[in-house]
MIBALO-901132 format. One record per residue: residue number from 1; residue in one letter; x, y, z of N, C-alpha, C in turn. Coordinates in steps of 0.05 Angstrom, whole numbers. Layout:
<atoms>
  seq  type     npx     npy     npz    capx    capy    capz     cpx     cpy     cpz
  NUM     a       X       Y       Z       X       Y       Z       X       Y       Z
...
</atoms>
This chain:
<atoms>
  seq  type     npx     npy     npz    capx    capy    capz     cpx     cpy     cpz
    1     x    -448    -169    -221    -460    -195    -214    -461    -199    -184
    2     x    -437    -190    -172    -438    -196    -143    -460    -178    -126
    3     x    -461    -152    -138    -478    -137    -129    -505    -149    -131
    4     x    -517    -159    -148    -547    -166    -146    -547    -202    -139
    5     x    -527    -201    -141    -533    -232    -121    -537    -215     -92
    6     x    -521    -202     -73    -522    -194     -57    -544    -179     -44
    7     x    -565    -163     -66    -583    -162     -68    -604    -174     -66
    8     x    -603    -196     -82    -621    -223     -82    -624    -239     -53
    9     x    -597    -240     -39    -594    -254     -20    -606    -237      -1
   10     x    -607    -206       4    -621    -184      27    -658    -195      30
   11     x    -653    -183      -5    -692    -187      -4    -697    -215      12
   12     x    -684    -241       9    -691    -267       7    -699    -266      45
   13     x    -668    -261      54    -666    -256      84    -694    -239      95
   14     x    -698    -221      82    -716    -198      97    -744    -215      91
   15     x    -760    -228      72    -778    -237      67    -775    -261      91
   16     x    -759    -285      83    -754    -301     114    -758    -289     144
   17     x    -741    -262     146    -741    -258     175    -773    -252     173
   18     x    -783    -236     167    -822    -215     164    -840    -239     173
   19     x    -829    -265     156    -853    -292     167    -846    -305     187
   20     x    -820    -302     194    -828    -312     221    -829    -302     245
   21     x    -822    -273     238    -822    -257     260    -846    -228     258
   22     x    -866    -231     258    -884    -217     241    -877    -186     253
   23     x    -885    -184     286    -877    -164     302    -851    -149     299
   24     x    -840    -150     283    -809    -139     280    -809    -115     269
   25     x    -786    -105     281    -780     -73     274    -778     -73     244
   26     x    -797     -59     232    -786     -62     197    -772     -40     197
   27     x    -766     -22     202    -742       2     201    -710     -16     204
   28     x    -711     -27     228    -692     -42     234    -678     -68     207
   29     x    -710     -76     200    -689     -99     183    -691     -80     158
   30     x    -706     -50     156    -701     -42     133    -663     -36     128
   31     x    -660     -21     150    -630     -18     150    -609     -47     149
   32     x    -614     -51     168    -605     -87     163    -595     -94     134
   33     x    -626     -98     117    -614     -94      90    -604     -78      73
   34     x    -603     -61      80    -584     -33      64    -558     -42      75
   35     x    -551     -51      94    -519     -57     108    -505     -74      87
   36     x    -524    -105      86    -519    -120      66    -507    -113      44
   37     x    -526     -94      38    -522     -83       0    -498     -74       4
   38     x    -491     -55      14    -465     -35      22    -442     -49      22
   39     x    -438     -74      28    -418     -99      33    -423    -106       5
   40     x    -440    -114       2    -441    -116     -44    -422    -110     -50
   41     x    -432     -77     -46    -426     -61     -65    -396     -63     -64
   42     x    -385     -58     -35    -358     -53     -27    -332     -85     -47
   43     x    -356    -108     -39    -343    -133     -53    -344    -126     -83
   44     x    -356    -112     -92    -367    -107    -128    -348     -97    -129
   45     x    -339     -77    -128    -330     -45    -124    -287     -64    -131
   46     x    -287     -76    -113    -257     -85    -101    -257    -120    -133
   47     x    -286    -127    -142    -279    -151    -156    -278    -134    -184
   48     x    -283    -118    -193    -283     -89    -205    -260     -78    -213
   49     x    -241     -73    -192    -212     -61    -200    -194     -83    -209
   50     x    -206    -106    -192    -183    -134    -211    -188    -142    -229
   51     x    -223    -137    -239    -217    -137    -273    -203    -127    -288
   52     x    -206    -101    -270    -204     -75    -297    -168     -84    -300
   53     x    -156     -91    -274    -131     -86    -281    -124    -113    -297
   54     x    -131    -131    -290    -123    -161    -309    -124    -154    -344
   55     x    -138    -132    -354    -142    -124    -367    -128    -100    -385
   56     x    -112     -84    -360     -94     -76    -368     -66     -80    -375
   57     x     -63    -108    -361     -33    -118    -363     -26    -141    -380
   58     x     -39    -137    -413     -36    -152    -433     -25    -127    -446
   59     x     -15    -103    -441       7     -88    -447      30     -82    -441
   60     x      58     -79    -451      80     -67    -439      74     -39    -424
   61     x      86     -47    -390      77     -21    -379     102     -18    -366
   62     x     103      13    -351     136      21    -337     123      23    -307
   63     x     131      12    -289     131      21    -260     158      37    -257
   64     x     155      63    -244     181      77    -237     173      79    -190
   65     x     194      66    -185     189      74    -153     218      86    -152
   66     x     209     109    -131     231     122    -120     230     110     -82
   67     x     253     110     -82     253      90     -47     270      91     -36
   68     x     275      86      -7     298      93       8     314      68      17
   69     x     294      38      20     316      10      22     335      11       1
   70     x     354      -2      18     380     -12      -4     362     -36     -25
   71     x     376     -24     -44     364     -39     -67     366     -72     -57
   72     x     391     -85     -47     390    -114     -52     371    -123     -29
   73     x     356    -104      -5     336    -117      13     315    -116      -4
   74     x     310     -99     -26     279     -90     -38     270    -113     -66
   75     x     305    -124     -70     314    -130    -100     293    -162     -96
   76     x     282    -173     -81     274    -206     -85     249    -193     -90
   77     x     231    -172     -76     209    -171     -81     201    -162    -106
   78     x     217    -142    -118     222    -132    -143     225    -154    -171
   79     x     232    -166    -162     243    -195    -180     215    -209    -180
   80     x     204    -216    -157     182    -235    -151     158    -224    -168
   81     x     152    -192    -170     137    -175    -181     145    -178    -218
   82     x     168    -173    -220     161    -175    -244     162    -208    -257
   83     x     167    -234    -240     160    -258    -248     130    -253    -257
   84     x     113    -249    -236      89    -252    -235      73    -228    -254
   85     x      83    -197    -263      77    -185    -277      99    -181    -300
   86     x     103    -202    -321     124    -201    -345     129    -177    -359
   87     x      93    -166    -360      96    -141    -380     111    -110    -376
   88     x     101    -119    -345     114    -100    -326     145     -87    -328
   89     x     158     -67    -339     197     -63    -329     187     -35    -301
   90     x     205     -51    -285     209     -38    -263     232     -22    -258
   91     x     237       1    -254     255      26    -248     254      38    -226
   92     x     272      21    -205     278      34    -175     294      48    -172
   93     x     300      69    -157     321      89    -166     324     107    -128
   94     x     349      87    -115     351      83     -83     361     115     -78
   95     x     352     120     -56     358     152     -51     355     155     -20
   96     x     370     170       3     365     166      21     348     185      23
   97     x     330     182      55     302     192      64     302     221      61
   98     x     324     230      67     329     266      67     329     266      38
   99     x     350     260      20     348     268      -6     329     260     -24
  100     x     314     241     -19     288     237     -29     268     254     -17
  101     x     261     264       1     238     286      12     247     312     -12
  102     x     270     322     -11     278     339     -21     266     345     -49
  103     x     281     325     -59     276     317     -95     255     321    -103
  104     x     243     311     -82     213     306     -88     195     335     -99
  105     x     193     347     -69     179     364     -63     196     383     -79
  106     x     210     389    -103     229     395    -110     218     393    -145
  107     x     206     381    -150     187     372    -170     202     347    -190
  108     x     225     336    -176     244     322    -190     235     302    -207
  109     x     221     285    -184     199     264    -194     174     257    -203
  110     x     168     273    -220     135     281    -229     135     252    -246
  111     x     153     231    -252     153     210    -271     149     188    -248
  112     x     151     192    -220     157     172    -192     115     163    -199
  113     x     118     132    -199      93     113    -195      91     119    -161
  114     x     106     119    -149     108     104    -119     128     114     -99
  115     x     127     123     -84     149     134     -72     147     120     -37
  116     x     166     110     -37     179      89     -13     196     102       6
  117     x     187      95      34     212     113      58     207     106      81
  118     x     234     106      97     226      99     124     227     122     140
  119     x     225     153     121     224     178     145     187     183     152
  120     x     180     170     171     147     180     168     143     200     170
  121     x     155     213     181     150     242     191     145     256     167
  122     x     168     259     152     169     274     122     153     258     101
  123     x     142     228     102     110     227      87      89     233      98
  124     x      86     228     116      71     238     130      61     275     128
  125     x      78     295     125      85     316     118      76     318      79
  126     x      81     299      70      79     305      45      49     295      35
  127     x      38     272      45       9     268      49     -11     292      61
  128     x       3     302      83     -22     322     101     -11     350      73
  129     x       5     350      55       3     374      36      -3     369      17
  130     x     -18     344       7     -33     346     -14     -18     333     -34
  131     x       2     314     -37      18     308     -50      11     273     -55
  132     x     -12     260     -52     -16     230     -52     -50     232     -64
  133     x     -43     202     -81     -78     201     -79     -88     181     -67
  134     x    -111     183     -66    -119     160     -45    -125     136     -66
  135     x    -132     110     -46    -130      86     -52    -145      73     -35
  136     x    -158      59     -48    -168      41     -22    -171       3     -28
  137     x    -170     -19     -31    -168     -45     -34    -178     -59     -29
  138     x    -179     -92     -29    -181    -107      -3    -156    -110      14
  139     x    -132     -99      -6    -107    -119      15    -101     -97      23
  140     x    -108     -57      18     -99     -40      36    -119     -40      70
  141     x    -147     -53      52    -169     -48      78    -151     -65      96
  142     x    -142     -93      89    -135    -112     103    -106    -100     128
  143     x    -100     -83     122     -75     -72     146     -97     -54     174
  144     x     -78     -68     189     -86     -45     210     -89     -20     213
  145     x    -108      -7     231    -117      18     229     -87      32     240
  146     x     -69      22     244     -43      41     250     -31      42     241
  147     x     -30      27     215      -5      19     183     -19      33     156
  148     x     -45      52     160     -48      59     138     -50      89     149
  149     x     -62     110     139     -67     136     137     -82     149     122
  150     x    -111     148     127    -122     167     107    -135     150      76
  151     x    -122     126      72    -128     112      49    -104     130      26
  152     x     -87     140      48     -64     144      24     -37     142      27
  153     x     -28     130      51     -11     125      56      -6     101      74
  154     x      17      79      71       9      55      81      35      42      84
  155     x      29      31     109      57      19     112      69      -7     106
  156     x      88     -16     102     101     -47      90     113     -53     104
  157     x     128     -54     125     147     -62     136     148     -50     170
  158     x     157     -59     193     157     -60     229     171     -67     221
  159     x     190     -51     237     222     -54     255     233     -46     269
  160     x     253     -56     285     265     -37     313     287     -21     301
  161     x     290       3     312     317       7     315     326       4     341
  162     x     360     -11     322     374     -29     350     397      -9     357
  163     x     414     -13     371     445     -13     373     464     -39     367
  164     x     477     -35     352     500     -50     336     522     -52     352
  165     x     546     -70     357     577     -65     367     592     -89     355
  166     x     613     -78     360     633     -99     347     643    -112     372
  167     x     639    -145     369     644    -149     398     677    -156     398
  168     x     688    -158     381     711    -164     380     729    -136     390
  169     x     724    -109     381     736     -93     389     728     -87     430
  170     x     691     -91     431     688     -81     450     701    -109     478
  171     x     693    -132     468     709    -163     486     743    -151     499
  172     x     762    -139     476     788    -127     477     797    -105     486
  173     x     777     -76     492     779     -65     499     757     -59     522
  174     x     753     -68     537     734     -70     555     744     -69     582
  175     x     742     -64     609     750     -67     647     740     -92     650
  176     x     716    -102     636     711    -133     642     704    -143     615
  177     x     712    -175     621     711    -198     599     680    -193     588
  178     x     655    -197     587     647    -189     571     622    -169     584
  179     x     625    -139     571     603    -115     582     580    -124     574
  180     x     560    -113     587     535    -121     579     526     -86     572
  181     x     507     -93     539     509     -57     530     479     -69     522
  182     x     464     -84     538     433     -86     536     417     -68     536
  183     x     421     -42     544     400     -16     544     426       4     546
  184     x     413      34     549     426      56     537     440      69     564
  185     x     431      51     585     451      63     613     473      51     609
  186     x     466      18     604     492       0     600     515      11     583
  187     x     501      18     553     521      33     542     542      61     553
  188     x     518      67     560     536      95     571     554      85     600
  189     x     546      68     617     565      62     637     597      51     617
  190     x     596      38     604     603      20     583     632      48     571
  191     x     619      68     557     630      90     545     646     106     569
  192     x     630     109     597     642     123     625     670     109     627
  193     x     668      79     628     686      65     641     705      60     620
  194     x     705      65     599     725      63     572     735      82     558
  195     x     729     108     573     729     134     553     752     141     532
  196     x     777     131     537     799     136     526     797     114     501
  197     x     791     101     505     786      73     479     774      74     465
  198     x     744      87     470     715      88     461     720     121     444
  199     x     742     133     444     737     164     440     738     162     400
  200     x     720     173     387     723     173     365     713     142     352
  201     x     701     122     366     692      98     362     664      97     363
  202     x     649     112     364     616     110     367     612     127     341
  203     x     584     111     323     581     119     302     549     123     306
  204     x     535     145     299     504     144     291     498     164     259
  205     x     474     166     258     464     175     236     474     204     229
  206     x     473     228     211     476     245     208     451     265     210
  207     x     437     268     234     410     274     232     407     302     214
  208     x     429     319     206     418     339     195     401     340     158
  209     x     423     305     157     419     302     134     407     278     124
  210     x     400     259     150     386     230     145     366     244     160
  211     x     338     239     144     314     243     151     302     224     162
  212     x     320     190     169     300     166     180     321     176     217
  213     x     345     190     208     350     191     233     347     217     244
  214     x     333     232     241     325     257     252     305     253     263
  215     x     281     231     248     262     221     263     262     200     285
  216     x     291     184     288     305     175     314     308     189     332
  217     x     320     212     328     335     215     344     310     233     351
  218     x     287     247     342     270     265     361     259     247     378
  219     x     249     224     376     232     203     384     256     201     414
  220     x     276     199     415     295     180     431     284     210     453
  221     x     287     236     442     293     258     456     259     260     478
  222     x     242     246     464     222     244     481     212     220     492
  223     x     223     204     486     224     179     503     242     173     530
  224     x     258     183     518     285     173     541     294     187     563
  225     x     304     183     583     308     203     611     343     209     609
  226     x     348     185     596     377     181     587     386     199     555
  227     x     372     215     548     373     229     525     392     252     526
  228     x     393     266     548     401     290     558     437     275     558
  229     x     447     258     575     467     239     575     478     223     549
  230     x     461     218     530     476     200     514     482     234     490
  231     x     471     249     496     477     269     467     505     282     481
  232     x     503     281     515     536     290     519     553     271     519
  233     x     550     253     521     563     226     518     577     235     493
  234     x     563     229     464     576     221     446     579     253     432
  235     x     582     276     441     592     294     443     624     300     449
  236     x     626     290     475     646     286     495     671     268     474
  237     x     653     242     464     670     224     448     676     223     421
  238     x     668     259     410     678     246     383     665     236     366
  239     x     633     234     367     609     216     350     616     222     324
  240     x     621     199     312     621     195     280     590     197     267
  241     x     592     218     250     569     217     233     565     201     213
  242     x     549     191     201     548     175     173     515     180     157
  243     x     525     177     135     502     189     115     478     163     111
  244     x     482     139     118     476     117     107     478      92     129
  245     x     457      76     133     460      44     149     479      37     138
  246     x     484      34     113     507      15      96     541      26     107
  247     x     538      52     110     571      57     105     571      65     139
  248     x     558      56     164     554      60     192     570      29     196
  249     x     550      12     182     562      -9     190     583     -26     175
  250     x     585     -17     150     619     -20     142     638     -12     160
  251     x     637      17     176     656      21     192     654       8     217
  252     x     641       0     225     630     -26     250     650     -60     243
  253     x     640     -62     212     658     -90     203     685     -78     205
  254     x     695     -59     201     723     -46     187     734     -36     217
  255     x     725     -39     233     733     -29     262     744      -6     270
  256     x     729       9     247     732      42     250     718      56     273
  257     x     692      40     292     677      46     299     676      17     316
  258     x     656      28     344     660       3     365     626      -1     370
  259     x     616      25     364     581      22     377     572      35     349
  260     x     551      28     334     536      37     320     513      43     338
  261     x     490      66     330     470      76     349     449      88     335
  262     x     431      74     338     397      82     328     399      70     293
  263     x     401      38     296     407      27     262     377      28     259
  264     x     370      17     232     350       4     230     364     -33     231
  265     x     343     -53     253     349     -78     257     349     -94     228
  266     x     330     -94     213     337    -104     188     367    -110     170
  267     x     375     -80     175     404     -82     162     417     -82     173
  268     x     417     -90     204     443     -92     226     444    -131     223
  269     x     416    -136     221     412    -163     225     427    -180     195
  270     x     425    -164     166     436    -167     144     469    -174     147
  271     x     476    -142     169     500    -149     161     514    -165     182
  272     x     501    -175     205     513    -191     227     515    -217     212
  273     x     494    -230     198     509    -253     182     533    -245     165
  274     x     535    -234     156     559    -234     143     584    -223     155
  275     x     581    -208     176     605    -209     191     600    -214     224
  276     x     611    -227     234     603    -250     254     603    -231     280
  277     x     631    -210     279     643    -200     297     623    -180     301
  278     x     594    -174     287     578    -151     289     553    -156     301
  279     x     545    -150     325     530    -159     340     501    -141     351
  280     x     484    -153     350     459    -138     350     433    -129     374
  281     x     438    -110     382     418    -104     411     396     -98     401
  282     x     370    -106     422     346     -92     422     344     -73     446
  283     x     348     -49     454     350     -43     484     329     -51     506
  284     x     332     -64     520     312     -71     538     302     -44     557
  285     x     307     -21     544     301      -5     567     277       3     546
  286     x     279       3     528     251       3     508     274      13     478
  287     x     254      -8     455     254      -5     429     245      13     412
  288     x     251      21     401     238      38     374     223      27     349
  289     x     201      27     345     191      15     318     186      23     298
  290     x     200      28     278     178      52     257     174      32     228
  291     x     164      46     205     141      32     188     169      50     162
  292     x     171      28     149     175      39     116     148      39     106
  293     x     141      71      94     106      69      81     117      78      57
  294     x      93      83      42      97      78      12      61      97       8
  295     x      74     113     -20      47     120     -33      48     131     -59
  296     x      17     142     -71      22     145    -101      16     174    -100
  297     x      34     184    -107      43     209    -113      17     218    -137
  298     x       3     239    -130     -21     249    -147      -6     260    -185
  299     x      18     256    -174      18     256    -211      38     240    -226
  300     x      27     219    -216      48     187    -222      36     175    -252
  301     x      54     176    -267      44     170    -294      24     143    -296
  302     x      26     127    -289      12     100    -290      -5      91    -252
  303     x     -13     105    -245     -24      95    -225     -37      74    -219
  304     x     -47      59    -240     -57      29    -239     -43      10    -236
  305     x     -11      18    -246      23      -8    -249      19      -3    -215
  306     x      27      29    -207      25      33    -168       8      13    -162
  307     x     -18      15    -159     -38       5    -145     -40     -27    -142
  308     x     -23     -44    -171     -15     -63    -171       1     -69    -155
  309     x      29     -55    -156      58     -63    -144      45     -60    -110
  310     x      35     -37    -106      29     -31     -84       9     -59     -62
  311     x     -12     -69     -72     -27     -93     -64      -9    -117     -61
  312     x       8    -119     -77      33    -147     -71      43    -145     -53
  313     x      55    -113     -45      75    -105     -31      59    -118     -14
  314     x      38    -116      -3      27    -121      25       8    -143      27
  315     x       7    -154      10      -3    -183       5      15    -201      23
  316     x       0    -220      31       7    -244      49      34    -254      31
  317     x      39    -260       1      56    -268     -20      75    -257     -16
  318     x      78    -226     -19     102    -192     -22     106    -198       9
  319     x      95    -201      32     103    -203      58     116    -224      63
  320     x     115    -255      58     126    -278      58     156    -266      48
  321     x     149    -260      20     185    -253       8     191    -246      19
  322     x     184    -217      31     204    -195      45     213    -215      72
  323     x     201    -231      76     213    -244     109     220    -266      95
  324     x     224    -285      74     241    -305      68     261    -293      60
  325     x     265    -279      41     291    -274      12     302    -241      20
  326     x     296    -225      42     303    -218      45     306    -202      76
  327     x     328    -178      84     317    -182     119     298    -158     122
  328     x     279    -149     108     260    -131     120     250    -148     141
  329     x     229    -128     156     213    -138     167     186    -133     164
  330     x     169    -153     155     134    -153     146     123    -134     166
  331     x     104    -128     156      82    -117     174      58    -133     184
  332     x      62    -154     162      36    -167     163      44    -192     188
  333     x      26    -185     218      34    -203     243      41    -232     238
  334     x      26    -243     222      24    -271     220      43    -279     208
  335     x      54    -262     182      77    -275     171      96    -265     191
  336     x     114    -249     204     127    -235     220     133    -265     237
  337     x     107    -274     254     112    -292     270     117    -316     265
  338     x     112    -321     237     119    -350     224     150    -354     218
  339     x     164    -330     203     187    -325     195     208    -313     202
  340     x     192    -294     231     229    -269     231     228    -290     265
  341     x     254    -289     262     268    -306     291     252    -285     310
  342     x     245    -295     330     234    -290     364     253    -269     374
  343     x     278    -270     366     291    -240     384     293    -221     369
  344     x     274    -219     330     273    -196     330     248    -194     321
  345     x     218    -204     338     194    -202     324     190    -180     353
  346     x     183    -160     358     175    -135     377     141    -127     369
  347     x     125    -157     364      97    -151     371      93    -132     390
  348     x      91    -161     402      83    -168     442     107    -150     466
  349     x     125    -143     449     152    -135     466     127    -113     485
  350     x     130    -113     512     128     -95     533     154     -72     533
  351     x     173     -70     521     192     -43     517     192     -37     490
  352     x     166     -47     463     167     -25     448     155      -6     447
  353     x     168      25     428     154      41     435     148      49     398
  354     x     127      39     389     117      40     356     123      73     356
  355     x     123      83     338     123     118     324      99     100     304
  356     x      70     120     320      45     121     302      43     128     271
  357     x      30     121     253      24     148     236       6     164     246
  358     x       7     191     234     -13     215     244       0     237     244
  359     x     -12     260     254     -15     287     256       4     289     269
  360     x       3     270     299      30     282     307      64     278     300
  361     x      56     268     280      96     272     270      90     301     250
  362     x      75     305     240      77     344     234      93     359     252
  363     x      92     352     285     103     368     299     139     369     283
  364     x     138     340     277     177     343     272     181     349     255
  365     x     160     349     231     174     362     211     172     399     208
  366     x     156     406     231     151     437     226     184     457     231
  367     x     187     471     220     214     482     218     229     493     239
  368     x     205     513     256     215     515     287     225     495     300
  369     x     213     476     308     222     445     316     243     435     316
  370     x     247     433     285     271     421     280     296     438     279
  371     x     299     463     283     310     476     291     327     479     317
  372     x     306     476     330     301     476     362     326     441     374
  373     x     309     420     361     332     396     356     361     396     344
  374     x     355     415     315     385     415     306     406     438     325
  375     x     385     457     328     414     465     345     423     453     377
  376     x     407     434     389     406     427     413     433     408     402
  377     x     435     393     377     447     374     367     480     383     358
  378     x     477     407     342     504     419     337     514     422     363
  379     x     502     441     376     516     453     398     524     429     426
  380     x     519     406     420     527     388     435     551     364     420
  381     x     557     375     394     572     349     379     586     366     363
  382     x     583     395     348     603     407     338     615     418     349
  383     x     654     414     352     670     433     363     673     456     356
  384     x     689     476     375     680     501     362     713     506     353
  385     x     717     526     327     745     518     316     760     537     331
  386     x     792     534     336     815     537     352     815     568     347
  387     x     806     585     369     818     610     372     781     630     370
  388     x     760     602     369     732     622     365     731     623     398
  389     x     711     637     407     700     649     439     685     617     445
  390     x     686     604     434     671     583     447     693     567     458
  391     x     714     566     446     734     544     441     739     532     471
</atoms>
């Protein structure tokens, strides 16, 4: 219907413009109206899939997502989804970024609707091999040309990674009443001037085995001038590894640990309300931004439940949640700036530095590469054991 109204309305235009403009390029308004139609079609095409699906969901159906948020950040929108889709049972099943790439490509999840992560690199990697199908919407057209990929991969969520500290340990053990650890020199002056206190107190990711922090930590290695310094730094001190945001900053609350390093702000920002003494940086010497994306795996049993869950996710509605009821952070600008507090919205920030989608994060996942990182990484943080030639 929309299509030949749209139709109707070309011819109508083109007969109007011809009389009053007799001299006119008719090639020109011939194209003109072909443009029109094309926009029809595109509006037909998109009023089309929301039939078809309104139509499908007067049945019991299974969404299965496999994903890397902690379930209770993902759990309101999940809830909100199946208010609004009853027929719907949803089966999330939380896995971190490394062991989810794995699984995957592993053939674990041939039952996965949707597969969720904040390592881009390694979807990104799994898209450029053939592993997604495409999609296209009104509410995927509606993201920016830097939050999608290809029409198969798309992102939900902007955020920094921050640095974390416990200010109660760092206020107490500190040369002055209170340090300022605003950027990554500060810290490291911070770590210089504390070294005996700070030794065995700095906690970051386990990059061999967290895939959202392997993609930190390459990013930091080409951003930063201070990179070369902070990997002997927390070499020097003893860097606590951890498999997980959750159990980084348990040991942050638990004062096992004095600096957490390269969080995601979402869950630093989660757990600073609940424990007071946990305090949250953006580095002013520049931020990190990366994208939790999401896609449908080419042999996802129900790809129509995806294509559903998937359009909420990024709907003005699924974006509101995620920035009311829980602490992601939207992608979508407008809600972002209505809802997430001013010291952690990093639009407009002049020191962020976004990680694109694209071709070039292939570089990090190619094997030489990461090689090249992991051993730069061992060989600066593993000791060598008592009585080897390194010792």
């Amino acid at each position: 219907m929309l299509k030949a109204r749209f139709s109707q309305i070309s011819s109508a235009m083109l007969s109007v413009m011809l009389r009053a403009m007799p001299k006119v390029n008719l090639k020109a308004l011939r194209l003109f109206s072909c443009a029109l139609l094309s926009v029809a079609i595109g509006v037909d095409s998109f009023a089309n899939q929301e039939a078809k699906r309104d139509s499908v969901f007067l049945e019991q159906r299974q969404l299965n997502i496999r994903g890397a948020a902690d379930y209770p950040e993902i759990a309101p929108l999940l809830n909100a989804f199946k208010k609004r889709f009853p027929n719907i049972k949803v089966d999330y099943q939380e896995l971190g970024t490394r062991r989810l790439y794995e699984r995957f490509i592993a053939g674990e999840f041939t039952q996965a609707d949707l597969i969720t992560s904040s390592a881009m690199d390694l979807q990104i990697k799994l898209i450029n091999d053939g592993y997604a199908q495409s999609y296209r919407s009104a509410q995927t057209s509606a993201l920016p040309d830097w939050a999608s990929w290809r029409n198969e991969l798309f992102g939900f969520t902007y955020e920094p990674a921050v640095i974390a500290y416990n200010h109660d340990f760092i206020s107490h053990n500190s040369s002055i009443l209170t340090p300022d650890l605003q950027s990554r020199e500060r810290m490291l002056e911070y770590i210089r001037e504390n070294s005996d206190r700070i030794k065995g107190k700095i906690g970051t990711f386990d990059i061999e085995k967290v895939g959202l922090g392997y993609l930190l930590w390459s990013h930091d290695s080409q951003q930063s001038t201070s990179y070369g310094r902070v990997l002997e730094s927390f070499g020097i001190h003893d860097v606590q590894l951890y498999p997980s945001s959750a159990s980084m900053l348990q040991a942050l609350a638990d004062n096992e640990i004095a600096i957490a390093y390269n969080l995601l702000g979402s869950y630093a920002k989660s757990w600073s309300k609940k424990y007071p003494q946990i305090k949250v940086i953006l580095p002013t010497d520049y931020t990190m931004a990366i994208m939790r994306t999401a896609f449908i795996p080419k042999t996802a049993p129900d790809p129509e439940v995806a294509k559903v869950f998937l359009d909420f996710l990024i709907s003005e509605e699924g974006q509101r949640i995620l920035a009311e009821h829980s602490n992601l952070f939207p992608i979508n600008e407008s809600v972002r700036k209505k809802y997430l507090e001013s010291s952690f919205d990093i639009s407009n920030s002049t020191t962020t530095r976004p990680i694109a989608l694209g071709l070039k994060l292939l570089v990090l996942s190619d094997e030489m590469k990461r090689k090249i990182i992991l051993d730069e990484w061992s060989q600066a943080l593993i000791k060598p054991e008592k009585g080897s030639p390194l010792e």
